[in-house]
Rosetta silent file (secondary structure, phi, psi, omega in degrees, C-alpha in Angstrom):
SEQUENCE: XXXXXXXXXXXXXXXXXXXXXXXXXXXXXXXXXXXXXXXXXXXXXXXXXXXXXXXXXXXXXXXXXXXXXXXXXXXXXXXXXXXXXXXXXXXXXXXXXXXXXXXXXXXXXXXXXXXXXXXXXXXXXXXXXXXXXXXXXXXXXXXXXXXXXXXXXXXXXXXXXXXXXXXXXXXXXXXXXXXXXXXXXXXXXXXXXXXXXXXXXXXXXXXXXXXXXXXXXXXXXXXXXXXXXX
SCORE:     score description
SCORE:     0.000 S_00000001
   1 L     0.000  152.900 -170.893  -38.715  -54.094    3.035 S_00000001
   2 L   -80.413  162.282  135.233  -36.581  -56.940    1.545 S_00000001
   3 L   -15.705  -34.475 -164.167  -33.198  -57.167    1.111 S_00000001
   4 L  -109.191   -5.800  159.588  -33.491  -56.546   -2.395 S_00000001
   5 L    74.878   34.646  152.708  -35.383  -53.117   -1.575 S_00000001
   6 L  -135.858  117.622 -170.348  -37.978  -54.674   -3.200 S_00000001
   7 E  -120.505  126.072 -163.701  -41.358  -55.836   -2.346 S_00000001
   8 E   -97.147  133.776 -176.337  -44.027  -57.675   -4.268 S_00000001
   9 L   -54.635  -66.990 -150.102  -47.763  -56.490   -3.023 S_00000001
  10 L  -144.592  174.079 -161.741  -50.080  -58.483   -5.588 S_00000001
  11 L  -171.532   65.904 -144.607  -48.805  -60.740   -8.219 S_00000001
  12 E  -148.407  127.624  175.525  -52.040  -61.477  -10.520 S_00000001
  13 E   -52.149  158.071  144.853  -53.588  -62.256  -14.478 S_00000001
  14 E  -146.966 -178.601  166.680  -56.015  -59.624  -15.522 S_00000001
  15 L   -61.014   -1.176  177.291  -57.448  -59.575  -19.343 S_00000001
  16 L  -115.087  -16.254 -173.431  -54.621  -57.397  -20.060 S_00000001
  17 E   122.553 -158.742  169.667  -52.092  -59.572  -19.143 S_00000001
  18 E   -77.053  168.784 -160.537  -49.939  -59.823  -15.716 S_00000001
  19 E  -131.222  106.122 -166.570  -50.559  -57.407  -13.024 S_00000001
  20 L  -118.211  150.158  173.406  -47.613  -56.525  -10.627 S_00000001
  21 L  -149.954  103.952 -170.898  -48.553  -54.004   -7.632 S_00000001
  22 E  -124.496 -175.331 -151.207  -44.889  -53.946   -6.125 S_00000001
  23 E  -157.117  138.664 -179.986  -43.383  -51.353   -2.893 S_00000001
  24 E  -142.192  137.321  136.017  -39.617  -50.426   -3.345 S_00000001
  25 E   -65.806  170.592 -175.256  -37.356  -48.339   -1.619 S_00000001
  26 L  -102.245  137.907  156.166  -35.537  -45.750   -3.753 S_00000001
  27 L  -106.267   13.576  157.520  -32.035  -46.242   -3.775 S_00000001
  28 L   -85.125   12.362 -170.721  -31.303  -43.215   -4.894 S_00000001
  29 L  -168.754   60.751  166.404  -32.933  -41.310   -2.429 S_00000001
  30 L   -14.626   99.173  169.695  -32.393  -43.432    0.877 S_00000001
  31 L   119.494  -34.333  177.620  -35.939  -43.738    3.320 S_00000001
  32 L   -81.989  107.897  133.958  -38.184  -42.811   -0.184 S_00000001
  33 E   -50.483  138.818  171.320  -41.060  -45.534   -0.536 S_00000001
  34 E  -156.775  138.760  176.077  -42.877  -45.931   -3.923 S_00000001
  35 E  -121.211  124.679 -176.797  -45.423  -47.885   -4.849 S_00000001
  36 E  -138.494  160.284 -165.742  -45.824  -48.973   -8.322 S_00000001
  37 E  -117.851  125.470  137.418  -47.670  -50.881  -11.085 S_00000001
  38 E  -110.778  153.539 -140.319  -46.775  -52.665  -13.842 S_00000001
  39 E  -122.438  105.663 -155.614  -49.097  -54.117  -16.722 S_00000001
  40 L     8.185   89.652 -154.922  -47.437  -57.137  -18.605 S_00000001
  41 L    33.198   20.008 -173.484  -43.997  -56.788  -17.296 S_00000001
  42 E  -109.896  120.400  160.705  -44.361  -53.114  -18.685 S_00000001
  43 E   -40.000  120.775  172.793  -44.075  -49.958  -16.268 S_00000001
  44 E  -112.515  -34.412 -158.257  -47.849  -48.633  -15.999 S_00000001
  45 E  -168.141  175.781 -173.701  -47.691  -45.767  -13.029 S_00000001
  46 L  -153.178  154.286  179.981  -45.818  -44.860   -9.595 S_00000001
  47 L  -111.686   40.226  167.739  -46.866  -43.019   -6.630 S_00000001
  48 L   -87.218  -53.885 -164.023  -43.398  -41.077   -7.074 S_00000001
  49 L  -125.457  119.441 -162.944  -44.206  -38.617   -9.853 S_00000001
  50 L  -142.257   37.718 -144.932  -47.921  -37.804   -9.816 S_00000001
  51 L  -124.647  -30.081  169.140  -48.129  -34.350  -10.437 S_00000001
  52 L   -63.627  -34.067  161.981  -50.144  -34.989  -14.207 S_00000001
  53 L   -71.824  -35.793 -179.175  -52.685  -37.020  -12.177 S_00000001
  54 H   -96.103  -12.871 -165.270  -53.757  -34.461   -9.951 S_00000001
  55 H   -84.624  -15.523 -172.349  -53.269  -31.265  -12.301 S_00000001
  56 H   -57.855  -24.547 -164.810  -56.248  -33.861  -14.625 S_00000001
  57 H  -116.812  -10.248  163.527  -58.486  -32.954  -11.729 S_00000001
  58 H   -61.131  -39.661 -159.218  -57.094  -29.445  -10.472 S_00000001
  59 H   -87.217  -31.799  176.198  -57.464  -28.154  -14.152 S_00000001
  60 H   -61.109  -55.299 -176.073  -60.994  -29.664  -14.765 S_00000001
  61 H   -41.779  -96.219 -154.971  -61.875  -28.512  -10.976 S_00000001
  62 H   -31.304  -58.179 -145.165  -60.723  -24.506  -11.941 S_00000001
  63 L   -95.315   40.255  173.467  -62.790  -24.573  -15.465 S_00000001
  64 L  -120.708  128.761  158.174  -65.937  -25.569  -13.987 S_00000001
  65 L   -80.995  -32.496 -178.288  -67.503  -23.397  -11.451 S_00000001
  66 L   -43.403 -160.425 -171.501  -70.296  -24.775  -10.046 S_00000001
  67 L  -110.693  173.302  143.348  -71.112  -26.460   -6.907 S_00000001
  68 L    62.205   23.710 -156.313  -72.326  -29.638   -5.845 S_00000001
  69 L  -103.107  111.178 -163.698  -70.383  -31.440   -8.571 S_00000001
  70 L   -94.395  123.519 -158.202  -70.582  -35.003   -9.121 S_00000001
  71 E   -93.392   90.466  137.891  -67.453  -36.598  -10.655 S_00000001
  72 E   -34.808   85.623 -157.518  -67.435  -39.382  -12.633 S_00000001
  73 E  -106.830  132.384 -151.333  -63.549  -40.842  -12.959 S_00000001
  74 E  -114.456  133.460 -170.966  -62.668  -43.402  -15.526 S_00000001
  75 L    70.881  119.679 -163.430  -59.689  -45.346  -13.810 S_00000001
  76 L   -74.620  -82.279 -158.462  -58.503  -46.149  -10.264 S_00000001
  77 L    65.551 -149.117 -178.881  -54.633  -46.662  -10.510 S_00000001
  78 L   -83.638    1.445  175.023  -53.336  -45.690   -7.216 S_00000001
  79 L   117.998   -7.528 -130.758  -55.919  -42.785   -6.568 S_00000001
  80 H  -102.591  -24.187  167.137  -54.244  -39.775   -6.810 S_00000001
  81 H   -62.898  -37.869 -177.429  -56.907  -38.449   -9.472 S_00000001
  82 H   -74.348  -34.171 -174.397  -59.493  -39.551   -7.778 S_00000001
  83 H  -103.383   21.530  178.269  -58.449  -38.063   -4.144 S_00000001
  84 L  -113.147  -27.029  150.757  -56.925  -34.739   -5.492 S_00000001
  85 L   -54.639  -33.868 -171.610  -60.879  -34.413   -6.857 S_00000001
  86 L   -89.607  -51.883 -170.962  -62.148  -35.009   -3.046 S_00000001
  87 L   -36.677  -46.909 -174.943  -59.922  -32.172   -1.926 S_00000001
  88 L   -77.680  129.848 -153.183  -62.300  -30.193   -3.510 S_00000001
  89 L   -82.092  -33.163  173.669  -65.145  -28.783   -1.014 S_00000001
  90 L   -35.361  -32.789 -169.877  -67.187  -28.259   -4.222 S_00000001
  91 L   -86.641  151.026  176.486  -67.596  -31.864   -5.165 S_00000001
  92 L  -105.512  -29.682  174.480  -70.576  -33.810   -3.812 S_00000001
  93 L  -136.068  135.381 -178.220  -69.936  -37.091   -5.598 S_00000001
  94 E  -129.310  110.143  164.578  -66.686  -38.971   -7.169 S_00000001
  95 E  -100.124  141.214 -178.542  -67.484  -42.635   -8.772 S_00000001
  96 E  -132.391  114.351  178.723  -64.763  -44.190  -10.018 S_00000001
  97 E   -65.702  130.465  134.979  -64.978  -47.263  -13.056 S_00000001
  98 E  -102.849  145.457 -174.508  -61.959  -49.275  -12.737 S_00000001
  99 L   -88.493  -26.215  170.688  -61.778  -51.954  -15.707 S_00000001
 100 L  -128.970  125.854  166.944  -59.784  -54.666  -13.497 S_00000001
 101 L   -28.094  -41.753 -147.026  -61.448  -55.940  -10.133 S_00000001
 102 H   -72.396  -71.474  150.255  -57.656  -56.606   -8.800 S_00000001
 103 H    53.199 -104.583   62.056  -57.750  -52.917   -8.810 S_00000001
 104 H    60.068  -70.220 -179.206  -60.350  -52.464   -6.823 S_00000001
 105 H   -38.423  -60.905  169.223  -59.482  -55.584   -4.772 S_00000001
 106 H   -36.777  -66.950 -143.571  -56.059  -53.325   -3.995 S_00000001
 107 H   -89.158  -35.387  179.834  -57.457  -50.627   -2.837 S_00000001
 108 H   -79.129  -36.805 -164.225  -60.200  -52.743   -0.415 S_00000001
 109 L  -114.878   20.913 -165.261  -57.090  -54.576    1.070 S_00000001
 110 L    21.176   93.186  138.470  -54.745  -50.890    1.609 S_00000001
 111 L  -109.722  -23.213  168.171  -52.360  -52.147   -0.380 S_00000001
 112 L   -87.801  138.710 -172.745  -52.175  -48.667   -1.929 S_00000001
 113 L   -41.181  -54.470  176.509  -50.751  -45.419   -0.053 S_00000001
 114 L   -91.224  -22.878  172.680  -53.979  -43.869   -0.240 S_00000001
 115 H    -3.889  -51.880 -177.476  -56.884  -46.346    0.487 S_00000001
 116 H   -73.007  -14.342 -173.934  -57.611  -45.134    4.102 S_00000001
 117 H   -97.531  -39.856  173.629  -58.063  -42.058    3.010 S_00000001
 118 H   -67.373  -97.848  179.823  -60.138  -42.463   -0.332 S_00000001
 119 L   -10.364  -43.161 -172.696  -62.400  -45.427    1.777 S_00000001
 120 L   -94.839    2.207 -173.943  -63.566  -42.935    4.661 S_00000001
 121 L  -104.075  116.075  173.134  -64.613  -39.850    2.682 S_00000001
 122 L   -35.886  -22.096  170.254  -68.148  -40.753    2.194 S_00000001
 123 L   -84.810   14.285 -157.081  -68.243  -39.075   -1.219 S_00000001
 124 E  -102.129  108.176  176.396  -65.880  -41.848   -2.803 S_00000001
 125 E  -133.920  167.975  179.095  -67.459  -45.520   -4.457 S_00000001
 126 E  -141.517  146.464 -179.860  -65.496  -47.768   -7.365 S_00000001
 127 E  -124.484  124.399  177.421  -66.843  -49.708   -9.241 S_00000001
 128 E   -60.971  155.860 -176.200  -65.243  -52.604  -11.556 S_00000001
 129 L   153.674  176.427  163.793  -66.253  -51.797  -15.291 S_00000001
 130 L  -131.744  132.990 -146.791  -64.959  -50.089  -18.485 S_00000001
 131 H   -85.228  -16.315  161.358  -65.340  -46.960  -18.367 S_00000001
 132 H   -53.898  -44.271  168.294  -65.447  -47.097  -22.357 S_00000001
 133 H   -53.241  -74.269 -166.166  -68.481  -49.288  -22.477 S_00000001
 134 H   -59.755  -32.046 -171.425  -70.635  -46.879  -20.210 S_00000001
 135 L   -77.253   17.912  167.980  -69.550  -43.356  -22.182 S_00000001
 136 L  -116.697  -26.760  168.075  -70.722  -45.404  -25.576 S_00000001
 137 L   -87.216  162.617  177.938  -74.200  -46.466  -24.290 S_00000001
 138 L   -38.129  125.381  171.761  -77.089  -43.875  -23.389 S_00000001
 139 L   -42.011  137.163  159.103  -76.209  -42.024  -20.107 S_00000001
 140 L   -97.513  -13.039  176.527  -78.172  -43.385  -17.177 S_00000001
 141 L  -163.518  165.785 -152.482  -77.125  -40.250  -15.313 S_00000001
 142 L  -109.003  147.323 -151.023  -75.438  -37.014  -16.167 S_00000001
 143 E  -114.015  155.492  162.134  -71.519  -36.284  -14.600 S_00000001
 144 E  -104.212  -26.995  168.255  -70.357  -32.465  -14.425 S_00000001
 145 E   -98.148  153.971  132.968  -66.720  -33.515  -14.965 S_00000001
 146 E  -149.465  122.736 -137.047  -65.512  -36.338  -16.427 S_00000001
 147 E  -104.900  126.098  175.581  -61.846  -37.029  -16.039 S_00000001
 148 E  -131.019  134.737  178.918  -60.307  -40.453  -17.468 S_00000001
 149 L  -162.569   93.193  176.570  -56.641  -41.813  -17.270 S_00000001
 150 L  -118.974  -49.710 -155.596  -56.963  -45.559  -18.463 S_00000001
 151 L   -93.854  138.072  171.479  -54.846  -45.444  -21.713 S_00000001
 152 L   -27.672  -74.653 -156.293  -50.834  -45.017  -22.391 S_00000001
 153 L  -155.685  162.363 -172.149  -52.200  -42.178  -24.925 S_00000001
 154 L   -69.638    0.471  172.601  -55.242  -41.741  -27.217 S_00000001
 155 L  -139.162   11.798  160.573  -52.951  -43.507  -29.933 S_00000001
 156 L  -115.292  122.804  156.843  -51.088  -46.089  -27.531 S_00000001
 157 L  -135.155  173.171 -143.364  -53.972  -48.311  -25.729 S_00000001
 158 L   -82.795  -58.014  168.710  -54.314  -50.445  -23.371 S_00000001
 159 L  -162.763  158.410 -172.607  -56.839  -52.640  -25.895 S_00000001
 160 H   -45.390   15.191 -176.116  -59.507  -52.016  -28.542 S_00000001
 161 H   -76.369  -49.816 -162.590  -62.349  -51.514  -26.114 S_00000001
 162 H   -93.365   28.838  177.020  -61.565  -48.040  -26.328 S_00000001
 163 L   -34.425  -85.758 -137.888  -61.350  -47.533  -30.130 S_00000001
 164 H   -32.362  -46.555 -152.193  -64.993  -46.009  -30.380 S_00000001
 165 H   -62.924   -0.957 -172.950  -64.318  -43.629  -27.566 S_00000001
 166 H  -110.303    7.265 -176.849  -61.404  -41.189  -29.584 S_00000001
 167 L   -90.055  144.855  162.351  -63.490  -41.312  -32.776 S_00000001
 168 H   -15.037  -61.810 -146.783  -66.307  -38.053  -33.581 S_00000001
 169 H   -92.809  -47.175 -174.544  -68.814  -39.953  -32.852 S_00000001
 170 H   -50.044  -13.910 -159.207  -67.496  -41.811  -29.556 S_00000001
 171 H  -106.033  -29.358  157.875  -66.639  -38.530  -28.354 S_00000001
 172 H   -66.675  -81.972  179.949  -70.488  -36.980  -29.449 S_00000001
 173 H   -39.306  -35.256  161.428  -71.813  -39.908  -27.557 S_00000001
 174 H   -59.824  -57.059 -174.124  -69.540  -39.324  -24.372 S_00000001
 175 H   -44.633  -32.228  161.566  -70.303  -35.598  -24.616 S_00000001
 176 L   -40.399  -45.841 -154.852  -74.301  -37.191  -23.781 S_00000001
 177 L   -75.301  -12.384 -159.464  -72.723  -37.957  -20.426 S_00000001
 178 E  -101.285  119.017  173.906  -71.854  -34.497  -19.422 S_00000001
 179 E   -74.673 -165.481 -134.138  -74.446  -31.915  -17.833 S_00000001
 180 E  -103.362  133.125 -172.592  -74.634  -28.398  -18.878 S_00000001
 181 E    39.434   59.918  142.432  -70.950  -27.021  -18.747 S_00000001
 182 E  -111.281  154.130  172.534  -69.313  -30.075  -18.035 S_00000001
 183 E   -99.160  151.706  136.063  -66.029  -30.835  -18.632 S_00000001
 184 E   -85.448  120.968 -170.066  -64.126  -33.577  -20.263 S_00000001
 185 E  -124.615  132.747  156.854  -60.423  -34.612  -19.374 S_00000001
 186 E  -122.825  154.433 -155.780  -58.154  -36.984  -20.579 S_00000001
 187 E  -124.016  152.431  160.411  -54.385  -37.534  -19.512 S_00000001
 188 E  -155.286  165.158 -172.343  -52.029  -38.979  -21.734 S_00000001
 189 L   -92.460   -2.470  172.640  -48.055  -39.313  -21.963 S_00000001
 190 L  -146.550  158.683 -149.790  -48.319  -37.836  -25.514 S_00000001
 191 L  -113.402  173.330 -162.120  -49.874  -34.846  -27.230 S_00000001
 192 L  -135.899   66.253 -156.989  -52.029  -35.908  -30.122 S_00000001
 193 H   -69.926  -20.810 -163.553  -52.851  -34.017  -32.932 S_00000001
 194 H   -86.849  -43.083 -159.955  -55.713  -36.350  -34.785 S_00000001
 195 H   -92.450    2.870 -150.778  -57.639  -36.726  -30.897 S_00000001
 196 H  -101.542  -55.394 -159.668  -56.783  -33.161  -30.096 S_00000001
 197 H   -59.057  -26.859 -174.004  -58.941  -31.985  -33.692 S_00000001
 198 H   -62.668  -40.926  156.931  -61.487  -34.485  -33.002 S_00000001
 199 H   -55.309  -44.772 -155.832  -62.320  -32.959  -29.933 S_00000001
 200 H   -87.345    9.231 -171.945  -62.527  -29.298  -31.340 S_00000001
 201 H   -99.636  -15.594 -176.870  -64.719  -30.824  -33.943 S_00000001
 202 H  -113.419  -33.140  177.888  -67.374  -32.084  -31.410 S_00000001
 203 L  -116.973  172.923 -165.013  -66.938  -29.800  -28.303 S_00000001
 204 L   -54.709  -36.796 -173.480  -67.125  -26.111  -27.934 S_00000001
 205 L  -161.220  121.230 -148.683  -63.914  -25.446  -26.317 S_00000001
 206 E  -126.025   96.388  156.383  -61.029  -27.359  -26.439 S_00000001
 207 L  -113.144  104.391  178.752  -58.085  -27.041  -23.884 S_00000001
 208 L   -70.496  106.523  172.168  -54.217  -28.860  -24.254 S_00000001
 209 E  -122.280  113.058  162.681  -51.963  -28.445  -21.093 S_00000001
 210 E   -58.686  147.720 -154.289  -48.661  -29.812  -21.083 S_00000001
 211 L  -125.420   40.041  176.806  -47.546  -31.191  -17.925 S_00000001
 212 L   -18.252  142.637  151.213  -43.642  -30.426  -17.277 S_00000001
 213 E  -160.380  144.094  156.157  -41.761  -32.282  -14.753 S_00000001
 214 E   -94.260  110.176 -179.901  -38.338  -33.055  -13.734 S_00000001
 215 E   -68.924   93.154 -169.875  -37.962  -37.299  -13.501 S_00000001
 216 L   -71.635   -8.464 -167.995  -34.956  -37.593  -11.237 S_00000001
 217 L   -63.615  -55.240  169.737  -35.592  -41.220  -11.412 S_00000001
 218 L   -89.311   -2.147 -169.776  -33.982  -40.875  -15.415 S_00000001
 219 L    42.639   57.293  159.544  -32.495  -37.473  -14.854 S_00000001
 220 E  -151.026  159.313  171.133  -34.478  -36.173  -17.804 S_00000001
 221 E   -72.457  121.980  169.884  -37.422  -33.673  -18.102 S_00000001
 222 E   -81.765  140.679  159.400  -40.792  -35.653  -18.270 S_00000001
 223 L  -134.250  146.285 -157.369  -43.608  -34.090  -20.083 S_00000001
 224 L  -116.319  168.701  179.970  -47.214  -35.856  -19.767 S_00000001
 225 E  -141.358  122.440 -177.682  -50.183  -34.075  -21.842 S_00000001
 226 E  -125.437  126.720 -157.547  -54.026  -33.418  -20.503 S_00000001
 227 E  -119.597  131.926 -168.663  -56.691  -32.635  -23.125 S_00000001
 228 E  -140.372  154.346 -160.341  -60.055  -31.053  -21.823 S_00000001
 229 E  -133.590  140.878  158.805  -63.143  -30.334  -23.809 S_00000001
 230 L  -104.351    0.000    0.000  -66.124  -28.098  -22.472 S_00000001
């Protein structure tokens, strides 16, 4: 670690703008590593407070029962959606779309905390892609979850690719993607009332769970919001 208790990882354009993947000590908590992203000079994620990432795929996980379930994930980030989904003995398959290669790249090169661990469990592949694009064309194959956490919030986004997908009809055409009883999850950093109705207007059963946390990093209560459709 530098002097400056800061270290930069990756350094890189994407189509979104620049791409920082940087390693810090905390110094408010002496010995505590975190690895974080930011998205044109803008804070995107941290592997400090992650507890919204994993409840997207514990909460999906509980309201599906089956077996055997193969898990479609829209967005890498550092993993923690994606490997809190593997935990689960249930799943048989996890694919994961990330929309920038560097991403990807990241993950291929452990520069992220979890990589060795995602990379050996045989049920784990990434792909580069937008994950927007495939749930708006005809399914080529059918997911029983699908869990996505690409976008700030269903009314802050990253960029217009995903207009379609928070509209009726993007969200009837995603709903193609889903087998019998599958769920749909999306995480956001804000509750939503226009994507929350839009959902109950296309799927059967429509559940909002707030995500409480306390950010000691601000010394304020955080609260992140994950919206799931059956």
């Amino acid at each position: 670690m530098s002097p400056s208790n800061l270290e930069i990882l990756a350094y890189e354009d994407s189509p979104l703008g620049p791409l920082c993947l940087r390693r810090r000590q905390l110094l408010s908590a002496p010995g505590t590593v975190v690895t974080e992203v930011t998205l044109n000079h803008a804070f995107l994620m941290s592997s400090y407070n992650t507890a919204s990432e994993r409840a997207l795929a514990h909460i999906a996980l509980d309201m599906h029962t089956g077996t055997e379930l193969r898990v479609l994930v829209g967005g890498l980030g550092l993993g923690y959606t994606a490997h809190a989904v593997l935990a689960s003995s249930r799943v048989a398959a996890v694919e994961v779309v990330e929309f920038l290669p560097q991403v990807v790249d990241w993950l291929e090169r452990d520069l992220v905390p979890l990589s060795p661990m995602l990379k050996a469990d045989e049920r784990f592949s990434t792909v580069a892609g937008d994950i927007y694009s495939i749930l708006a064309a005809q399914p080529r194959e059918k997911f029983d979850l699908i869990l996505i956490d690409v976008d700030h919030a269903p009314d802050d986004r990253l960029s217009r690719t995903s207009d379609f997908f928070y509209t009726r009809e993007g969200l009837r055409q995603a709903r193609l993607h889903l087998a019998r009883g599958g769920i749909l999850g999306v995480w956001s950093y804000a509750e939503s009332s226009p994507f929350a109705q839009a959902l109950q207007d296309v799927f059967q059963d429509v559940r909002i769970e707030p995500v409480t946390f306390f950010n000691d990093l601000i010394e304020e209560e955080t609260v992140d919001w994950l919206f799931f459709a059956r």
